[in-house]
C-alpha positions in Angstrom: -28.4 21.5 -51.6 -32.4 20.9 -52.2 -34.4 21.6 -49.1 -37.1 19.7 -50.5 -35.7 16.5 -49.5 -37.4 14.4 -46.8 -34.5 14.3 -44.5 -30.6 16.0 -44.4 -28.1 14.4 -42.4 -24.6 16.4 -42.6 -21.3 15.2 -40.5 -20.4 18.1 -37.8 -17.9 20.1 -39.7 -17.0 23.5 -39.0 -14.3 24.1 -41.8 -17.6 23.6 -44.3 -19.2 26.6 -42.9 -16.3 28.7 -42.5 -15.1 28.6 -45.8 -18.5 29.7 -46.9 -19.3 32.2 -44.6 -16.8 34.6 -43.4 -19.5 36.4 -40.5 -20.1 32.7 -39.4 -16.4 31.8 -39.2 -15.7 34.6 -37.3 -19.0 33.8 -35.0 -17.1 30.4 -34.7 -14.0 31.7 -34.2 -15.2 34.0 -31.6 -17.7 31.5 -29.5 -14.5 28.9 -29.1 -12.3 31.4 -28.1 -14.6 32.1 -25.2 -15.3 28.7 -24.0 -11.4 28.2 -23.4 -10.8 30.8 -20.6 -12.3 31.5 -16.9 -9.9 34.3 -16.7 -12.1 37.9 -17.6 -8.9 39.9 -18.5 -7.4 37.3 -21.1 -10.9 36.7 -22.3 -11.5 40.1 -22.7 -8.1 40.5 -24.8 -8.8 37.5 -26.9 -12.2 38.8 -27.9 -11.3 42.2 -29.1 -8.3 41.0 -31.3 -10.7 38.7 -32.9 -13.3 41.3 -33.2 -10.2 43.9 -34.4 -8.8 41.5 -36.5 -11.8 40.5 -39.0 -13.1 44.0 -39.2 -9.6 45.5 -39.9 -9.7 48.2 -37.5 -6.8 50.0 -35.7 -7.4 49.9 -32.4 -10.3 49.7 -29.7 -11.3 49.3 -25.7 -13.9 46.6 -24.0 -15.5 47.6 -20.7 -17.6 46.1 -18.3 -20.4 47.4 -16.2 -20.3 47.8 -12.4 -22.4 46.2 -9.8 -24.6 49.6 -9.6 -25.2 49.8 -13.3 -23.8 53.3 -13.6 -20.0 53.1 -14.5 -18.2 51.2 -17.1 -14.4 49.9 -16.2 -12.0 49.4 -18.5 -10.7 45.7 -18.4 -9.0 45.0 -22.1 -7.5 48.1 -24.9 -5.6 47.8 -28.3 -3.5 50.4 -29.8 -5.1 53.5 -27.9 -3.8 55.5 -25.1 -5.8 54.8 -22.0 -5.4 57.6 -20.0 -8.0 59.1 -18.1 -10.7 56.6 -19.1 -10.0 53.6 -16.8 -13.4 54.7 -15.9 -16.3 56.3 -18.0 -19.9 56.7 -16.5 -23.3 56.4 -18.7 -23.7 59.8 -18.9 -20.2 60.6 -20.6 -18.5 60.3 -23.5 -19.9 58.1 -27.0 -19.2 54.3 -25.3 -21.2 55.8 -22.1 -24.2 56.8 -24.5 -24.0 53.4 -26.3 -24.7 51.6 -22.9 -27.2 54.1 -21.8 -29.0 53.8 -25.2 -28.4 50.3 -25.3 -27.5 51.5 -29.3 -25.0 50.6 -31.5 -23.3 54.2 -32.3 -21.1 54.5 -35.4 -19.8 57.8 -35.8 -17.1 60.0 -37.4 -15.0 62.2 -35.5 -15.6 65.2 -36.3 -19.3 64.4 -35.7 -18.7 63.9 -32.2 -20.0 66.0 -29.1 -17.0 65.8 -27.2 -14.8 68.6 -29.4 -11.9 67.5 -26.8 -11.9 64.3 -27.1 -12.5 64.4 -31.4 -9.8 66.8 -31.3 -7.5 64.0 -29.6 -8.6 61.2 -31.7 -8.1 63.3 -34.9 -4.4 63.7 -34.0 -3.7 60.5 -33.6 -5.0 59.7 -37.3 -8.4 58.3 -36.2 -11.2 59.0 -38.5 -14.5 56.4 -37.7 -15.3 55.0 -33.9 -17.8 52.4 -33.8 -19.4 51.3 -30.3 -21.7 47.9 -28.9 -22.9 47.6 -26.1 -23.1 43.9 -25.0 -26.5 43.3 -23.9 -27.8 40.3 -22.0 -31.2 39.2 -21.0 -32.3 43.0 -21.7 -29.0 44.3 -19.1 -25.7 46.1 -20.1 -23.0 43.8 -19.8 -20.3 46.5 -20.8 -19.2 47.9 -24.2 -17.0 47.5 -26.6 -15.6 50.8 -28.0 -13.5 50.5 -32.2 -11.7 52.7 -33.8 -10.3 53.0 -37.6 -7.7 55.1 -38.6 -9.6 55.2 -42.4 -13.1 55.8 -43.4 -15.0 52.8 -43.8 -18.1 51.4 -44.4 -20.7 49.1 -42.6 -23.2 47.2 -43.9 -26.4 46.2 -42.0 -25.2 42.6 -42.1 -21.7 44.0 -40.6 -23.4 45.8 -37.6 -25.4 42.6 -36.9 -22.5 40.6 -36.8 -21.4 43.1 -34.2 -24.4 42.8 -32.3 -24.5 39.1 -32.2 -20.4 39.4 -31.3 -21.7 41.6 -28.5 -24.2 39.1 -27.2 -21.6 36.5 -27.3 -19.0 38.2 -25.5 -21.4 39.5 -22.8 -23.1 36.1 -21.9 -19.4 35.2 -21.7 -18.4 38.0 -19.4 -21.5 37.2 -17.6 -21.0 34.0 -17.2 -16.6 34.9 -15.9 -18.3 37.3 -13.2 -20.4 35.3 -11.4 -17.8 32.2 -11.6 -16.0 34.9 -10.2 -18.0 36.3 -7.3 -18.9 32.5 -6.6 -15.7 31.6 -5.9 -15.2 34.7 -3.6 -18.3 33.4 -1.8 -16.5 30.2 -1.7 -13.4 31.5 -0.2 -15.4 33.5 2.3 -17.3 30.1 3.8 -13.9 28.1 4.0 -12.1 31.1 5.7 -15.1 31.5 7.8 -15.3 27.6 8.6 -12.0 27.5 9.3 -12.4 30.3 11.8 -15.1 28.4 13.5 -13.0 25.2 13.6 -10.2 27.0 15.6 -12.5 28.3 17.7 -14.3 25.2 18.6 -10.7 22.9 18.4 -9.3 25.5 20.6 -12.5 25.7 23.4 -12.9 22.3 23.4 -9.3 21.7 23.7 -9.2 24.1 26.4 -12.3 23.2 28.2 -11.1 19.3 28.9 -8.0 20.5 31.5 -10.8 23.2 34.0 -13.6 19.9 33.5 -11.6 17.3 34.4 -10.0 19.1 37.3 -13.9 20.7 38.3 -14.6 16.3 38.3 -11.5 15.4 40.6 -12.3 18.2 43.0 -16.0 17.2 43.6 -15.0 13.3 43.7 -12.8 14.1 46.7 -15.1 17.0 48.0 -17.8 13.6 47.7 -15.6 11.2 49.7 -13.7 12.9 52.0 -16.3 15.4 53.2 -19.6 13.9 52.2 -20.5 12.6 55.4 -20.3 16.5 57.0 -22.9 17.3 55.0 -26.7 16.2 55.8 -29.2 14.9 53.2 -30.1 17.9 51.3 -26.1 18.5 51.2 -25.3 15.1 50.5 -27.7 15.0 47.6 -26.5 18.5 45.8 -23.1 16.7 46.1 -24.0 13.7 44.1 -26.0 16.1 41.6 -22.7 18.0 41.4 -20.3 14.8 40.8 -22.9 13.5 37.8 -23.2 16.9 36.4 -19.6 17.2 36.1 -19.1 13.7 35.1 -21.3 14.6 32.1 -19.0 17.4 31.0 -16.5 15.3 31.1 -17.6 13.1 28.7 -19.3 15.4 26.8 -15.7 17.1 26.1 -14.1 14.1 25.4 -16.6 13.3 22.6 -16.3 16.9 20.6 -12.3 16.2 21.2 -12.7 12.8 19.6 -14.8 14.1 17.1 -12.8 17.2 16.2 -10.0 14.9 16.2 -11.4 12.2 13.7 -12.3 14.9 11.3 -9.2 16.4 11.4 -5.6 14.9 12.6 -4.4 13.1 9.0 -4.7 8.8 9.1 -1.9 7.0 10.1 -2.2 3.8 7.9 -0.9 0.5 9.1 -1.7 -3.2 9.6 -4.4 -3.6 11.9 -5.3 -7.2 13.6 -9.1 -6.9 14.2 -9.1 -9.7 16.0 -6.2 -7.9 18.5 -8.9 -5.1 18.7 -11.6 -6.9 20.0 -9.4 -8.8 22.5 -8.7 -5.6 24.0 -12.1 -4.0 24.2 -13.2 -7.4 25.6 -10.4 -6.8 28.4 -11.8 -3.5 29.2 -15.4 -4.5 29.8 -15.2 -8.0 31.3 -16.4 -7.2 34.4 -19.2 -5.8 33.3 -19.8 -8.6 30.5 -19.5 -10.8 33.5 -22.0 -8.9 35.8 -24.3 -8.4 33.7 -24.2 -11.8 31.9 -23.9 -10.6 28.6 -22.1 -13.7 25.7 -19.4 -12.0 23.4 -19.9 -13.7 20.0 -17.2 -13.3 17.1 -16.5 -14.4 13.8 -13.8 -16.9 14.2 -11.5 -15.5 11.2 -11.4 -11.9 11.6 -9.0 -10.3 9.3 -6.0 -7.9 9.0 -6.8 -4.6 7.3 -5.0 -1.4 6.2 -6.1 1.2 8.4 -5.7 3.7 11.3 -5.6 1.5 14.5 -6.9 4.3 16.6 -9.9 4.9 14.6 -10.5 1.3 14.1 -10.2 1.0 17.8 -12.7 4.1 18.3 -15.2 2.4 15.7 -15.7 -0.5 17.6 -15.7 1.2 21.3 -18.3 3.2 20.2 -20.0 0.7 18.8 -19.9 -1.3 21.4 -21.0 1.2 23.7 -24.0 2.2 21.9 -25.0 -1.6 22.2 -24.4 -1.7 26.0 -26.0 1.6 27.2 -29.0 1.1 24.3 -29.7 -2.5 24.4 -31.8 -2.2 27.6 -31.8 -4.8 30.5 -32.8 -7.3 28.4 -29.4 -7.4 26.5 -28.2 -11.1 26.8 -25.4 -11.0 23.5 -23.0 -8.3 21.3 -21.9 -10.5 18.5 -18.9 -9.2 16.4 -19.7 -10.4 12.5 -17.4 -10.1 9.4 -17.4 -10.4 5.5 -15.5 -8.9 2.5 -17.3 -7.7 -1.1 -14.8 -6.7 -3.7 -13.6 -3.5 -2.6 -14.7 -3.5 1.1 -14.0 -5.2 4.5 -17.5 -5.2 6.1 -17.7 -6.0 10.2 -21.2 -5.7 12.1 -22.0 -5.5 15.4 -24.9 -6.8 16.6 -27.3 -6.9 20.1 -30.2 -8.8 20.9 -31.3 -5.6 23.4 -34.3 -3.6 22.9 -34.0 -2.4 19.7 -34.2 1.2 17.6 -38.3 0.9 16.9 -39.3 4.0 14.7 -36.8 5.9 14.3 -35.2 8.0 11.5 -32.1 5.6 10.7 -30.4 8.3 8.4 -30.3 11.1 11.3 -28.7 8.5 13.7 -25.3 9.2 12.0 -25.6 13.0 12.4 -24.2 15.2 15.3 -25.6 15.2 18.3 -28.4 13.1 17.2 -29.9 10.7 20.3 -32.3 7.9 19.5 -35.8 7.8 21.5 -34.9 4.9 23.5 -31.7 7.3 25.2 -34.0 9.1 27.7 -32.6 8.9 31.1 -29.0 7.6 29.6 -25.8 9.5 29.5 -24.4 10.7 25.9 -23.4 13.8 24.2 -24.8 12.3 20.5 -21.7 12.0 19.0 -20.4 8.7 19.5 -22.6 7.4 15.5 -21.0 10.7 14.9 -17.7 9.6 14.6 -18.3 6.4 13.4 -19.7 7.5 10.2 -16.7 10.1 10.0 -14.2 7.4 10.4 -15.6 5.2 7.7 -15.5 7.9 5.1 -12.4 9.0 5.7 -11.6 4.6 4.9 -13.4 5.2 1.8 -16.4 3.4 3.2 -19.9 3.9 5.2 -22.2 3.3 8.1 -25.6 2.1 8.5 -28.1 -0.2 10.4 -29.9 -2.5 9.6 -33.4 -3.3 10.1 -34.6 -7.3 11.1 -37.9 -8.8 12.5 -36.6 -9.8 15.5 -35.6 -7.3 18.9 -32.3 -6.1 18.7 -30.2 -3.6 16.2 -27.3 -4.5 13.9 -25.0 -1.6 13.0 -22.5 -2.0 9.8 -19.6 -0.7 8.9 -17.5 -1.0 5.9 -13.4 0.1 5.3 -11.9 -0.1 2.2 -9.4 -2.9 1.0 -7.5 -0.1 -1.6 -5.9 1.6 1.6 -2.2 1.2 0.6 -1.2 4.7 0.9 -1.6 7.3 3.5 -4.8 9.1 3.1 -5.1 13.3 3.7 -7.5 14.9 6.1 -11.1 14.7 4.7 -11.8 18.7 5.4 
């Protein structure tokens, strides 16, 4: 092929190369092989048959270096007895010098230092041992110790081949070791979050018997004994009854929220239009005291969904709109539409409005909006909105318009035909 042509375009091939180049075949070999396992043990065993394989040698050991950079373990061998040397340290032995030296050592046996260890080799027939240390980025990955049973002969482009075969197997290794210790790290943050979950399931579950009881006790305390007390009594009382009230509420929410992350969907047919009814039920009388027109779309659908949540969805939004929207608040109007994979409802007020405010934080935990001074909450209730519209395969949001008042959206997904698992 003439490299003075003006351009080369050749189809990938790697046959081509292979049957021209046996160093680059076995490069190929070698680099494939490593790509196909996460596991370091089998990659480790794959490598150093290939390696043994194309340099015809009898038998030979791969280790890796510890986290303190002083010990080599022993995680692969071929056809050489391994006792005793599960673990060698830099300053020992011909694969500890090879590390420390970052060298490749070639060496006969009767040339070695260690007249014990020659002395073994030679009786089991070995004549040459070869060592490479697998050097990344300037740092010892581990080493790869070879043994022949015959004398044989290695050319400069032979011990760069094992060099480069080093390299390869070490950014591999590498690469295997901190997959590794990442998904240890992994496994400690889920056992840890799922520590914290019991904990906070468990308190919270446990807090809502003492904090309903503590209410009871100081609503009767209020009206059966109020009038003992005199004003400074009387108004510790009432401080007493909100405070607790609060709780309350507060514990309610976490439950509701623990419990929407958590307790799998129960999917079903849900009449929308059935929900609203109800929640319209619940509020009348204060719809009707506070003169406030309930507005909905006339053909409100039936979804697939969990009618608790979708219950809990509008409540809360509904809520939000009567606590938020400010005395002003003349009309909650219940909208509905459909895209091609979602049902999307809206609930909109004509109340005061969100004004600057940080619309993506308003779906977070215990997130308040500036308007919610002086108002009771615990910051959950967009909370568990936008939790129960993921786990539908849809979202939350609010939308921004000229005009006073806020519009919140949500969306549920028309694919829910099967039951869904918990989201965490």
């Amino acid at each position: 092929m003439s490299l003075n042509m003006e351009r080369i375009a050749l189809k990938f091939n790697t046959s081509g190369p292979q049957d021209r180049n046996e160093a680059l075949a076995a490069l190929l070999k070698l680099s494939n092989f490593l790509t196909s396992t996460s596991d370091l043990g089998s990659l480790l065993d794959g490598a150093l048959s290939i390696v043994l394989d194309h340099f015809d040698l009898d038998a030979g050991r791969i280790y890796v270096m510890d986290d303190t950079g002083q010990c080599l373990t022993l995680v692969a061998h071929r056809g050489l007895d391994i006792a005793g040397l599960e673990k060698v340290h830099l300053n020992e032995g011909f694969s500890g010098k090879s590390a420390r030296t970052k060298s490749v050592i070639v060496q006969h046996i009767s040339e070695l230092e260690d007249c014990g260890r020659a002395e073994l080799l030679a009786r089991k027939s070995f004549e040459i041992i070869v060592c490479v240390p697998f050097i990344v980025m300037d740092r010892v990955e581990g080493v790869i110790n070879l043994a022949s049973k015959k004398a044989i002969r290695l050319s400069q482009e032979d011990i760069d081949l094992l060099m480069a075969m080093g390299q390869q197997i070490g950014v591999a290794c590498s690469h295997v070791r901190t997959y590794m210790k990442l998904q240890e790290k992994v496994r400690e943050v889920q056992d840890n979050e799922e520590a914290i979950k019991f904990f906070a399931c468990s308190t919270f579950h446990d807090l809502k018997s003492p904090s309903v009881g503590l209410c009871g006790l100081t609503k009767r305390l209020h009206k059966e004994y109020v009038h003992l007390f005199d004003d400074k009594g009387k108004s510790y009382v009432d401080h007493i009854l909100q405070v607790t009230g609060q709780i309350v509420s507060s514990v309610e929410q976490i439950n509701a929220y623990i419990t929407t992350r958590e307790v799998p969907l129960r999917q079903e047919r849900v009449g929308t239009k059935a929900v609203l009814a109800r929640l319209r039920q619940e509020i009348s009388g204060l719809l009707e005291e506070r003169r406030i027109r309930w507005v909905e779309s006339a053909a409100l659908p039936e979804i697939v969904a969990d009618e608790l949540c979708i219950v809990r969805i509008f409540r809360n939004l509904l809520d939000n709109a009567m606590k938020y929207g400010g005395v002003g608040l003349s009309e909650i109007r219940f909208q509905f539409r459909e895209t091609n994979t979602h049902h999307v409802f809206s609930v909109s007020d004509d109340g005061v409005g969100l004004g600057e405010v940080d619309r993506d934080r308003l779906f977070q935990v215990f997130q308040r909006q500036a308007t919610s001074r002086g108002i009771e909450g615990s910051g959950l209730g967009l909370a568990i909105v936008r939790e129960i519209a993921k786990r539908h395969l849809g979202d939350v949001w609010v939308e921004s318009s000229p005009d006073p008042g806020t519009t919140f959206s949500f969306s549920i997904s028309r694919e829910l035909a099967s039951p869904l698992t918990p989201s965490c």
